[in-house]
C-alpha positions as CSV (number, residue, x, y, z in Angstrom):
1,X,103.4,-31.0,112.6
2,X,101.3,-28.9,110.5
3,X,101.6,-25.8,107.7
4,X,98.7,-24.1,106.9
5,X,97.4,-22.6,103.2
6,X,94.0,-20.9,102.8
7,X,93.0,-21.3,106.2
8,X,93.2,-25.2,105.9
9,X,95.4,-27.5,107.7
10,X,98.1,-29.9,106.5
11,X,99.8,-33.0,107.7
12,X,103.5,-32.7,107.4
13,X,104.4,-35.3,109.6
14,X,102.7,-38.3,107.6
15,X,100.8,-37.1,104.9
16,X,98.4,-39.2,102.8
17,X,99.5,-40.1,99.4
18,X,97.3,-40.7,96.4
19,X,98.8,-41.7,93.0
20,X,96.4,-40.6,89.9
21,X,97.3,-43.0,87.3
22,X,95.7,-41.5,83.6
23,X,95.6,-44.7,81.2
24,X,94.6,-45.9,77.7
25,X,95.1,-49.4,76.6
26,X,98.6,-49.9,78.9
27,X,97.8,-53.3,80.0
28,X,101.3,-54.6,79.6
29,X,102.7,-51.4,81.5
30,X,100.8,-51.6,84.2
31,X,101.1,-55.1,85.0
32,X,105.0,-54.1,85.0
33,X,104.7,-50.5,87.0
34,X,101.7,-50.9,89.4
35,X,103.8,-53.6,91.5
36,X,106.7,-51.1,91.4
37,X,104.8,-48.1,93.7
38,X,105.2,-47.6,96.9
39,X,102.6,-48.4,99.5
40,X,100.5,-45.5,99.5
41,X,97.1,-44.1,100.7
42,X,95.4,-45.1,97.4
43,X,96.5,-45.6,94.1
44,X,93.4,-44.1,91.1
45,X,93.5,-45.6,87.6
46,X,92.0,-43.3,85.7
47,X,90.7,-45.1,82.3
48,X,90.2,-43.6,78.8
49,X,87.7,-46.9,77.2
50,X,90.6,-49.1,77.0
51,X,90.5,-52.2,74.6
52,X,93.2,-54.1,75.7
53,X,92.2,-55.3,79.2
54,X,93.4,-52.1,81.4
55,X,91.6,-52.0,84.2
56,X,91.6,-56.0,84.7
57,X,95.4,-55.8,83.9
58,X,96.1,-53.3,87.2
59,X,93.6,-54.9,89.3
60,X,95.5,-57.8,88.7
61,X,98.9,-56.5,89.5
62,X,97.4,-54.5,92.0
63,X,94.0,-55.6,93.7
64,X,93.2,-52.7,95.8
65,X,93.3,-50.5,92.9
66,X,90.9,-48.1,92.5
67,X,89.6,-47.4,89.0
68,X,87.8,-44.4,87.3
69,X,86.4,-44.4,83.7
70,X,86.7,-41.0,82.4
71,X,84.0,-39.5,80.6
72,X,85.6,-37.8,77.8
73,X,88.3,-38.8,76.1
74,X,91.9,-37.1,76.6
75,X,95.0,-36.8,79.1
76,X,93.5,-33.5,80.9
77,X,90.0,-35.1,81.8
78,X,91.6,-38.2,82.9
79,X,93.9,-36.1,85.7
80,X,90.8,-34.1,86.4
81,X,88.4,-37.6,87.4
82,X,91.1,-38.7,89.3
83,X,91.9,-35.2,91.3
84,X,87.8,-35.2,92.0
85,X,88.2,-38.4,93.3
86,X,91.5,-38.6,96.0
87,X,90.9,-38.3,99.5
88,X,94.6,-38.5,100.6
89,X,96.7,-35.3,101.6
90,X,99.1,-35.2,98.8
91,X,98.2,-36.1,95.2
92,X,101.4,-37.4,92.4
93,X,100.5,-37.7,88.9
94,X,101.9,-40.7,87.5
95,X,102.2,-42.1,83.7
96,X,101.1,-45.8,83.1
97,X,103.5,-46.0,80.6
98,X,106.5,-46.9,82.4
99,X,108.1,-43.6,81.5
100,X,108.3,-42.7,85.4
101,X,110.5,-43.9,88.2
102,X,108.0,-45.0,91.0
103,X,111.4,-44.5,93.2
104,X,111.2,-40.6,92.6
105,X,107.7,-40.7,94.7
106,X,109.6,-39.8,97.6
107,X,111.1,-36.9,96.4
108,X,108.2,-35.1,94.9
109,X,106.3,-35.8,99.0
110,X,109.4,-34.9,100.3
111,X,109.6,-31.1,98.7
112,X,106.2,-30.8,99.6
113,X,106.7,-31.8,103.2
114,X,109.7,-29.0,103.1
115,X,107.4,-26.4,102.7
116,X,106.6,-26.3,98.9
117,X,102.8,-26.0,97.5
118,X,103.6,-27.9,94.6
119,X,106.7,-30.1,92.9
120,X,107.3,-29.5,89.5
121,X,109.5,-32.1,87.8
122,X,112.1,-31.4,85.6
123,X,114.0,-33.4,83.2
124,X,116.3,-30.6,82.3
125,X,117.7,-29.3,86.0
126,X,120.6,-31.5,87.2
127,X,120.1,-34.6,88.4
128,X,117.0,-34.4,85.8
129,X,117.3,-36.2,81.9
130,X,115.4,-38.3,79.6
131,X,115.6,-41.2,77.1
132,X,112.5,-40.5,75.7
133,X,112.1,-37.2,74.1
134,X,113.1,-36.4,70.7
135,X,115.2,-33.3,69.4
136,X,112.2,-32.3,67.7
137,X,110.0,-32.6,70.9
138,X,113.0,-31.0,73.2
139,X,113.6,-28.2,70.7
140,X,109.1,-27.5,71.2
141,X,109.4,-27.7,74.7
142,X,112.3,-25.2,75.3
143,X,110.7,-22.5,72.8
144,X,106.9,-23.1,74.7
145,X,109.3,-23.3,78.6
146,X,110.4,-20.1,77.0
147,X,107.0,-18.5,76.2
148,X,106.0,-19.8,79.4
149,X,109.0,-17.8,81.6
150,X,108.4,-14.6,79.9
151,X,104.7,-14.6,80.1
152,X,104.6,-15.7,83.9
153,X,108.3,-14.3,84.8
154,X,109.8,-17.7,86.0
155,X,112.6,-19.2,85.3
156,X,111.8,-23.0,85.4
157,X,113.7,-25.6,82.8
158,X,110.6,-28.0,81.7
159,X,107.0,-27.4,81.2
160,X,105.3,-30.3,79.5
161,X,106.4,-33.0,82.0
162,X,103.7,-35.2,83.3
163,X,105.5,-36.1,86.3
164,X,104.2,-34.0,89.4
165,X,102.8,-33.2,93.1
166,X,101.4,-31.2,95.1
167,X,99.0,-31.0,98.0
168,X,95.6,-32.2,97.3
169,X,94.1,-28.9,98.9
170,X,95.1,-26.9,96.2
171,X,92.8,-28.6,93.4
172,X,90.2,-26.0,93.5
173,X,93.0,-23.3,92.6
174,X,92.9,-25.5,89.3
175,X,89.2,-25.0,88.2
176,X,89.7,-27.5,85.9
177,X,86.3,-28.3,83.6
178,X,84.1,-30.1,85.0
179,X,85.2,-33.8,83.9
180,X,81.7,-35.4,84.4
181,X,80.2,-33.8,81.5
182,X,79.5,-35.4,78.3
183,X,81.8,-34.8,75.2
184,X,80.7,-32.1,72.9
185,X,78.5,-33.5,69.6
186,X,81.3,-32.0,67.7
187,X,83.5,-34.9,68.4
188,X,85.9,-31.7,69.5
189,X,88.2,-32.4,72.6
190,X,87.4,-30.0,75.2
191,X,90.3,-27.3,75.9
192,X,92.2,-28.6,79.2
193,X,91.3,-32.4,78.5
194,X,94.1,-32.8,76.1
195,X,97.9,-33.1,76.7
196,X,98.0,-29.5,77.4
197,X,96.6,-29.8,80.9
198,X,100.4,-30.0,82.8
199,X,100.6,-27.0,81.3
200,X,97.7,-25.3,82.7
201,X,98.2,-26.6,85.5
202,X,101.3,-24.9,85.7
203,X,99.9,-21.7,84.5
204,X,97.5,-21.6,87.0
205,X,99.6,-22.2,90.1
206,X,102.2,-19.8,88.9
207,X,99.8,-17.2,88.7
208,X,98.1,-18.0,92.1
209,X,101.8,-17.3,93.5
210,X,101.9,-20.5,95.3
211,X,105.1,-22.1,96.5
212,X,106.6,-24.2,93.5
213,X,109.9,-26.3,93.8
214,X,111.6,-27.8,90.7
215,X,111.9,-31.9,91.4
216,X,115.0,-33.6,89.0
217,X,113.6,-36.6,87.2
218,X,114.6,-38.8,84.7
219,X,111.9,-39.9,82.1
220,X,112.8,-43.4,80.9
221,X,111.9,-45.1,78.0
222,X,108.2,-46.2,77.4
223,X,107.8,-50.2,77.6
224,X,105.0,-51.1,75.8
225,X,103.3,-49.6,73.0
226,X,103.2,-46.4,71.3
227,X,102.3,-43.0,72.7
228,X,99.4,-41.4,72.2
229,X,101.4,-37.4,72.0
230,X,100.9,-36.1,68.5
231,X,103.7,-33.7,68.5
232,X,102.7,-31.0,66.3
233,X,99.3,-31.1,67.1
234,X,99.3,-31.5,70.8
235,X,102.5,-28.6,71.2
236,X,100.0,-26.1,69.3
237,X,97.3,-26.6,72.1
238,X,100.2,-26.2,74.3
239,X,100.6,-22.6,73.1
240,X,97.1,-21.4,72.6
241,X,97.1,-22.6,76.3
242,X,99.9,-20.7,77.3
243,X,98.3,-17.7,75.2
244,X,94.6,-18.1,76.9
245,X,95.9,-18.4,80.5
246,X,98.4,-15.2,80.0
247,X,95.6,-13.3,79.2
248,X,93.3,-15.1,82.1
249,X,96.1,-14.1,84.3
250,X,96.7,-10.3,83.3
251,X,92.9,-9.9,84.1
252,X,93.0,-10.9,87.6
253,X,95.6,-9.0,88.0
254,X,94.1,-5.9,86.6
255,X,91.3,-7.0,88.9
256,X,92.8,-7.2,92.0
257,X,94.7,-3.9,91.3
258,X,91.3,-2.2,91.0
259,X,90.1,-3.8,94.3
260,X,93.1,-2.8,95.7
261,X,92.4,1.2,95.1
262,X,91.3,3.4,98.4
263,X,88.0,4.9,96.6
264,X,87.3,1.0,95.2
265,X,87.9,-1.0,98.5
266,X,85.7,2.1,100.6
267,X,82.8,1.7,98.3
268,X,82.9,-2.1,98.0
269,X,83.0,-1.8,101.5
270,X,80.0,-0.1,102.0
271,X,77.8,-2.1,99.6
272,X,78.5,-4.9,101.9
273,X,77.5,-3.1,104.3
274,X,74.1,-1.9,102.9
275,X,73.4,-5.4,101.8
276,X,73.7,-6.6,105.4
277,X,71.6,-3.8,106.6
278,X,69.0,-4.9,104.2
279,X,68.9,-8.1,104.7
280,X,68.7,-7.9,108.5
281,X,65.7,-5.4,108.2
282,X,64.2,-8.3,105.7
283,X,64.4,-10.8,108.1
């Protein structure tokens, strides 16, 4: 059984799965989470220039592993090395921290098997909730899941949740910056490397118009360690993300309205077909 999206084919029977695992000194989670997945296609550890051991921690728990050391530093570069690198069909991003229920796997490849382009999770539709987030943290998410509804008219509950899927076709739609690339001399973080990159990746799906499903999850406690958000911080790159891509957005649009005019289509048309006069008369 197969669907089709931009003229490429998709396996719907038994899709390939590949879990991109972002990580930064999560040793002792791993140990406890890598054992815990499903066997899948491949399983990407993507790390940031962990100290504690990482990468020997989840071979360890997990030989066949396959790891990735990112070349910039951030949440958004590590999901972008690990996207450059899957070869499966279907691609789940997955926290090291322990924060995510390996269990729920099947449900994100099962909405996409349905028919869905991409599964959004959600710790605020039902069957969704979280032991994690703060009321300072929930209170930021709903006004930016706000922000985000009216800017993109949608009405999905939870925007900066790391837990998601969606056929691996669809990475170019993301254009995501180019993760091999050195870090600026600035010592700045690149815009899309940081936390804000499930937004934008939202964002930029939305606006494609592809077919998005909300998947309930329920985001556990962390394990080990402490996390590497910075509230206040991270939620303002959030919304100068939300503001960049609205305005990315209403520009293709206006784009594709003017393409989509009689006098502009007719004389597109016939430049295209000038050029290929020219160019056969030049060979």
């Amino acid at each position: 059984m197969t669907q089709h999206f931009a003229g490429l084919e998709r396996n719907t029977r038994d899709p390939l799965i590949s879990i991109v695992v972002p990580a930064l000194n999560e040793a002792l989670n791993l140990s406890v989470v890598l054992p815990q997945l499903p066997k899948v296609h491949e399983v990407i550890l993507v790390d940031g220039g962990s100290v504690d051991g990482t990468v020997m921690a989840a071979r360890r728990a997990l030989p066949d592993v396959i790891t990735v050391l990112q070349a910039r530093r951030g949440k958004g570069n590590a999901l972008a090395a690990g996207f450059a690198r899957v070869t499966g069909d279907i691609v789940v991003m997955f926290d090291a921290d322990g924060s995510a229920d390996p269990a729920e796997i099947s449900r994100f490849v099962e909405t996409l098997k349905s028919g869905s382009d991409f599964a959004k999770g959600s710790r605020f539709t039902a069957g969704g909730g979280s032991a994690d987030i703060t009321p300072l943290r929930n209170l930021g998410n709903k006004f930016l899941n706000g922000v985000f509804n009216l800017g993109w008219r949608t009405r999905y509950t939870d925007l900066c949740y790391g837990y998601n899927a969606f056929w691996a076709d669809m990475i170019p739609l993301l254009d995501l910056p180019d993760h091999r690339t050195a870090a600026p001399a600035n010592g700045k973080m690149v815009w899309g490397d940081g936390f804000e990159i499930e937004t934008l990746i939202n964002c930029r799906f939305a606006a494609a118009g592809v077919s998005i499903a909300e998947v309930p999850s329920v985001e556990k406690l962390r394990m080990f360690g402490e996390t590497n958000l910075r509230t206040f911080q991270d939620g303002f790159r959030v919304l100068k993300t939300l503001m960049t891509e609205w305005r990315r957005t209403r520009s293709i649009r206006r784009m594709e309205r003017k393409l989509a005019r009689p006098a502009v289509a007719k004389a597109s048309s016939s430049a295209s077909g000038t050029s290929s006069t020219s160019s056969r008369f030049a060979a």
